[in-house]
N, C-alpha and C positions, 0 to 999 in steps of 0.2 A: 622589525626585529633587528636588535644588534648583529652586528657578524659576529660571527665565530670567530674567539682567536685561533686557532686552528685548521689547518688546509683540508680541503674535503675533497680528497684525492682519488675514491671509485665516485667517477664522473657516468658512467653508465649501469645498470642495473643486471648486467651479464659478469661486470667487474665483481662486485661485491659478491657474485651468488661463486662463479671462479674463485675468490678468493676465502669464502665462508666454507664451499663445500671441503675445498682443499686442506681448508685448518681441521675441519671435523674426519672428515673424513681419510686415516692413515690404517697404521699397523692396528688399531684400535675395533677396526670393521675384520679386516683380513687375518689381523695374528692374531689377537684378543679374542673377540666374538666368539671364534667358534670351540676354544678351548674351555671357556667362561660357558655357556650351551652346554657343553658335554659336560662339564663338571655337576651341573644342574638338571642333569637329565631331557633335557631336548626339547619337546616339543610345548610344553607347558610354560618353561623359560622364558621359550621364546613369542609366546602370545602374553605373559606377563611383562619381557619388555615393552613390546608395542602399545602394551596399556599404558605403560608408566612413559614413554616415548609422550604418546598425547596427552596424557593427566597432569604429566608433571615437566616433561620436557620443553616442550611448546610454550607453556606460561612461564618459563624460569628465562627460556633465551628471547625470547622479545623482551622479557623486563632486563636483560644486559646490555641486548643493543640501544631500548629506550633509555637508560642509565647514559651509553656514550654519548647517543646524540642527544639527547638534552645541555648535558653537561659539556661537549666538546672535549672529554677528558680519558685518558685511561684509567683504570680500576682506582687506584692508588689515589689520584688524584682527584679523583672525579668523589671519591668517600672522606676524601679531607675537604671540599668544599661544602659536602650535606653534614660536616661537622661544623663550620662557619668559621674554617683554619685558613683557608686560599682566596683569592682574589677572583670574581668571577662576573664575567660579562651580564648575565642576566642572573637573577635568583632564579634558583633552581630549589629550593628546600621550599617544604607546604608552610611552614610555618617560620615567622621573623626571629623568636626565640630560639635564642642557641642551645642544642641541646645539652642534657645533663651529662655530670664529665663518665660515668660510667657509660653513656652512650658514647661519647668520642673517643673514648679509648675504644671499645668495639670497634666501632667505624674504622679507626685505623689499624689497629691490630688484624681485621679481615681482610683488608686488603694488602695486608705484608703476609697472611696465612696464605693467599691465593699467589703469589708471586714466588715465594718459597715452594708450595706445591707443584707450580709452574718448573721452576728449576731444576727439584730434584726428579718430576714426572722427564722433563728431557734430557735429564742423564743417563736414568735407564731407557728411555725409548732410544736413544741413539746409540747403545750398547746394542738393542736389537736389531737398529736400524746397520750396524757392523756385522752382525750376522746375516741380513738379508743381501748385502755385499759380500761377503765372501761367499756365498753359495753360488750369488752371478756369477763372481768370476770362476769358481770351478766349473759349474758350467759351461762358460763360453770359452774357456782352455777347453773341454770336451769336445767339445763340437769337431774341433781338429785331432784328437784325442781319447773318442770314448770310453778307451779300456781303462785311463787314468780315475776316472771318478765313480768313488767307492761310496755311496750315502752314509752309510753307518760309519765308514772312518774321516768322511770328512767334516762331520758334527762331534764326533770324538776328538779329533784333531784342534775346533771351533774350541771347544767345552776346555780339552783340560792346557789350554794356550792360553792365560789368561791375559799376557803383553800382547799377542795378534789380536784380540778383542781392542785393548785400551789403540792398537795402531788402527781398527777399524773406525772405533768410532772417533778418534780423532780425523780422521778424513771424512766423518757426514759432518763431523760440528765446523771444521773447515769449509765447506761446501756453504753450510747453510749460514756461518755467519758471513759471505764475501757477497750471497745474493742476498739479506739484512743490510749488510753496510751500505749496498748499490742505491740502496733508498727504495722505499716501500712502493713506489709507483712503478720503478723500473725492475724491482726486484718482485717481491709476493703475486701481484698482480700479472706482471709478462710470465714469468716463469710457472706458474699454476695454470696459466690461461695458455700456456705448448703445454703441458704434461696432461689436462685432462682430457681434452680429444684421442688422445694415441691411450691415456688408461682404459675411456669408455672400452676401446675397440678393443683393448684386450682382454678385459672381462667378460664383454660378452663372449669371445671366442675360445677363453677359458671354460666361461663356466658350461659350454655346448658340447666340448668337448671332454669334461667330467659327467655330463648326463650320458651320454653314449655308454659308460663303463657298465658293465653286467653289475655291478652295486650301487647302481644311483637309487633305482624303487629300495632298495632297504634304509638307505640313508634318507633319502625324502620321510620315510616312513618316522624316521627316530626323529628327525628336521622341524617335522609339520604334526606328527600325531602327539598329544596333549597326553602326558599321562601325569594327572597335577602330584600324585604320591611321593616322586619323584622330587618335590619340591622341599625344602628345609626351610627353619625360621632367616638363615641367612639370604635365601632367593630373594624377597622382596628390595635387599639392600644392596644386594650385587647387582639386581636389574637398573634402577636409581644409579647407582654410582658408574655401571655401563651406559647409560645413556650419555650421564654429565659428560662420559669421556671424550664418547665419540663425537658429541654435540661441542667440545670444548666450554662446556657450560660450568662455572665454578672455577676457570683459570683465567679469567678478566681479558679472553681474547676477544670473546665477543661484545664486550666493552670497549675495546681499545677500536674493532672494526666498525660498531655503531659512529662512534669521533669520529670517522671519516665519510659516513654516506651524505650525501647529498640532503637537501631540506625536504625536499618532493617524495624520497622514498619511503611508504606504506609501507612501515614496520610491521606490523600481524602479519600482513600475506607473506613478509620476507622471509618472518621465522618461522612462518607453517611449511614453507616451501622448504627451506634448508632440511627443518626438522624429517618431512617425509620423503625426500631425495635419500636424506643421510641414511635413515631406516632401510627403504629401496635398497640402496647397497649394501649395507647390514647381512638382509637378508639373499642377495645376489652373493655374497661371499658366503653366505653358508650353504648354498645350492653349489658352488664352484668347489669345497672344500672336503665337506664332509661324503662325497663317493668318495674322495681319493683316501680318507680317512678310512672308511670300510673297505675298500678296497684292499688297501694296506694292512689287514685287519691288526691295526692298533690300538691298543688300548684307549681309550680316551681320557683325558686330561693335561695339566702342566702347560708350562707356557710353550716348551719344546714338541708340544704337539704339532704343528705346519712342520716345523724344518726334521721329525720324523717320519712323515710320510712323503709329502709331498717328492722328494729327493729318492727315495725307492722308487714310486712309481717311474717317473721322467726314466729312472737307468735301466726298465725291463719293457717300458710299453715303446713300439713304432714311432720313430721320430720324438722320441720322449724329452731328449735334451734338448730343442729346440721349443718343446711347449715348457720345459725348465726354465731354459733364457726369458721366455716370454712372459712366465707366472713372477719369476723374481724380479725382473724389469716393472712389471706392472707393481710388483709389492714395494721396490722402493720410491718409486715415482709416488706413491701413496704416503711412504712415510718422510718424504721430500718433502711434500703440500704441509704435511701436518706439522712438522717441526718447525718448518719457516712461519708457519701463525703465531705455533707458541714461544719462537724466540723473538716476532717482532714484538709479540706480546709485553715482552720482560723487557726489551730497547725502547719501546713507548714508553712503559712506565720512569724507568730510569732520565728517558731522556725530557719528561715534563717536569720530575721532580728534584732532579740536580741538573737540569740545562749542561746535562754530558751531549757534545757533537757524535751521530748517527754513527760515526766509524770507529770512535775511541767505545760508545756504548757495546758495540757490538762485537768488536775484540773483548771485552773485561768480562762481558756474559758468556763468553767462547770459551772462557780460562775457568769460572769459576762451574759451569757446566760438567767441564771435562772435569776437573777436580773429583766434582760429584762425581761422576761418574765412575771413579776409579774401584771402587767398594764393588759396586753391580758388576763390573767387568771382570770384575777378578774373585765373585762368589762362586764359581765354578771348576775354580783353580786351589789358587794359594789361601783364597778365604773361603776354600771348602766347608770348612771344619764352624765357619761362623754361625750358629741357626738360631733364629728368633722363633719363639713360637713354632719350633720341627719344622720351620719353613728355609730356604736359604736366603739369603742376603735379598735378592731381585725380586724373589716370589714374595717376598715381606714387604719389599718397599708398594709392589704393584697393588696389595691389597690393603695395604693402611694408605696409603696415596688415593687410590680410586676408590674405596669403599668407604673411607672416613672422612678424608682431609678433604674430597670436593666437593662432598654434600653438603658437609658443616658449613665452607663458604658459600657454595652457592644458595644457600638456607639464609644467612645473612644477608646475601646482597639482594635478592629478593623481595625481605621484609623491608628493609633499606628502602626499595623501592617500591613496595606499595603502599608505607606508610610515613614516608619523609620528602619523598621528589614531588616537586608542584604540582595539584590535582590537573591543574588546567591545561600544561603542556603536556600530561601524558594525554589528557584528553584527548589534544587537538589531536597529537598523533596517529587517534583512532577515526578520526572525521575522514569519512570518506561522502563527499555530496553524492557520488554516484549508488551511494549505497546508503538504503533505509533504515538497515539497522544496524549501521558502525557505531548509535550509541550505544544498544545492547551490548553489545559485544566488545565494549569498553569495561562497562557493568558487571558482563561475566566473567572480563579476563579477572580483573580486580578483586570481584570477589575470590576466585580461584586461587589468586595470588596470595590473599590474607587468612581464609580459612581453611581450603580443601588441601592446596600441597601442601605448603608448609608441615601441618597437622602428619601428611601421610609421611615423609621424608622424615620427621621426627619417628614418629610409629616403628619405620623399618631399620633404625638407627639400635633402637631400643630394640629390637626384636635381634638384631646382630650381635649386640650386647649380650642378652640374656644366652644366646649360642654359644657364648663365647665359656659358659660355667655349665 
């Protein structure tokens, strides 16, 4: 087999899972989740995601990682060569004819829909990711201080500040393009592989210590008991478009992280493994979250659900601002992982298809990020008064971003790939000699690929649609 023009930089199989789980898993699991839950009434939600986690999740990110590594390419790239536009070491398209031009436009057009969703999704995550910053630092001023930190006024203070926002998230997107620039070997992969050992330990010791509270049994209760009534025509499309999130599935990272694995690594077990890690925490954050929710006895919903409760308890419970420090420490080191996937994300693509150098890419994505960003940082302020759809600015973008614009990609890159990428090399990638029936299960994924998701992710689209009159 030719080499790959491209360096295949997780050399070991603890690398890539480090570096996958980190991209998937941020504010997404921790901030997201559990306000997404409660707005969908609990327990029912939350067994229809884990459906759609397996049904639909699992077969959408192995076929992106098989997309990278086939291809050696990021999203961008890797969908202009299945158009027969780029230069490429092996064929990788099933068939010699070039396809029809309303196919190539497609082809490219979703992969410019995925990089743009990529963009403006990390504008407002890193407005949030300033939020989960400022709340450290009051915090850890507390600690020497405790009379100083008021929860209610210092999310008041957060909210109607709309330049300390735009100064917050200019310090993650700074952070996160200088471990970007450093190069993805010494950057994504070292820095995710020190932050997930110290996250594990304090999740678990988070989440032990929110079951002790006298309102864990009723939150478990709303967590885990199924009451499907509960559900609307939009649940099945919020569940979908929550998976793609937290999966980074439909933002061409996990495209961009297949280009780099090694030849030998068995694609299905990777993205079953990521897939049910990722869920695992999913649901660890909502065992961690929703006591301190009832506890708090808050309303449930909105995205400021976390920085309403969680910030009251820490100020009245026993040693409460050190389990603060510990809870917001753990939440940005999550949304640290996550950002730096989706911005090496956007510096692959850039950097395969204008041959821009790793540090100029990653400066110009930092500028035009922040750009973005400045709308969502300031919907709580000066652009109070902005409402789409009685939503404001953030809340508008998080559910036309996550509920429309990922699915619709990750819906094309999919088909893209179960009915245009070489049958033979996805094949091989399913060969396992040790195993009797990795052809079956080549068989199933593929079918699953072409008739069952697709069909269902179309279904809940339309069904979000029709909620919408």
């Amino acid at each position: 087999m030719p080499q790959a023009s491209k360096t295949t930089i997780f050399e070991t199989r603890l690398g890539f899972y480090l570096a996958a789980i980190g991209s998937a898993f941020g504010l997404g699991n921790l901030w997201r989740f559990p306000y997404v839950v409660a707005q969908n009434g609990g327990g029912a939600f939350v067994l229809l995601y884990l459906f759609m986690v397996l049904l639909v999740g699992v077969p959408f990110l192995i076929g992106e990682l098989m997309l990278g590594k086939i291809s050696r390419s990021s999203l961008v790239p890797a969908l202009h060569k299945l158009a027969g536009e780029r230069y490429q070491v092996r064929d990788v398209r099933e068939s010699e004819v070039k396809p029809a031009p309303w196919l190539r436009w497609l082809l490219k057009n979703a992969g410019t829909l995925g990089l743009v969703t990529t963009m403006v999704v990390l504008a407002y995550y890193a407005v949030i990711s300033g939020w989960v910053l400022h709340f450290l630092m009051q915090l850890l001023v507390s600690l020497f201080n405790p009379e100083r930190f008021h929860a209610d006024g210092a999310l008041k203070v957060l909210l109607d500040n709309g330049w300390l926002q735009l100064l917050l998230t200019s310090v993650h997107l700074l952070l996160v393009a200088i471990i970007v620039a450093n190069d993805l070997e010494f950057g994504l992969e070292k820095w995710v592989g020190y932050c997930m050992p110290v996250f594990v330990i304090l999740m678990i010791a988070l989440a032990f210590k929110s079951l002790s509270l006298e309102s864990a049994s009723e939150a478990m209760q709303f967590l885990f008991y199924p009451d499907f009534s509960k559900l609307t025509l939009k649940s099945p499309g919020q569940a979908i478009g929550h998976v793609f999130f937290t999966l980074s599935v439909g933002f061409g990272s996990m495209v961009t992280f297949g280009s780099y694995l090694r030849e030998k690594m068995y694609l299905p077990m990777a993205g079953f493994r990521v897939c049910t890690l990722d869920s695992a925490i999913s649901l660890w954050a909502g065992v961690m979250i929703f006591p301190l929710v009832v506890y708090g006895n808050s309303d449930f919903g909105g995205p400021q659900l976390l920085f309403q409760t969680v910030p009251k308890l820490v100020s009245v419970m026993p040693g409460g601002h050190w389990f603060g420090v510990g809870f917001f420490l753990c939440l940005y080191l999550a949304s640290l992982g996550a950002s730096i996937g989706l911005f090496e994300n956007v510096v692959a693509n850039w950097r395969e298809m204008r041959r821009v150098p790793r540090q100029r890419g990653a400066s110009m994505v930092a500028l035009i990020v922040f750009l973005l960003a400045v709308g969502p940082a300031l919907s709580s302020s000066v652009l109070s008064g902005v409402r789409v759809g009685g939503r404001g600015l953030l809340e508008f973008l998080d559910e036309a971003l996550i509920n429309w614009c990922l699915p619709i990609t990750a819906l094309v890159v999919s088909q893209v790939v179960a009915w245009l990428l070489k049958t033979e090399l996805m094949a091989a990638e399913f060969n396992d000699r040790e195993s009797a029936g990795s052809e079956r299960l080549y068989k199933n994924w593929i079918f699953s690929l072409r008739y069952v998701t697709g069909p269902i992710v179309v279904i809940a689209l339309l069904l979000q649609l029709i909620a919408q009159f």
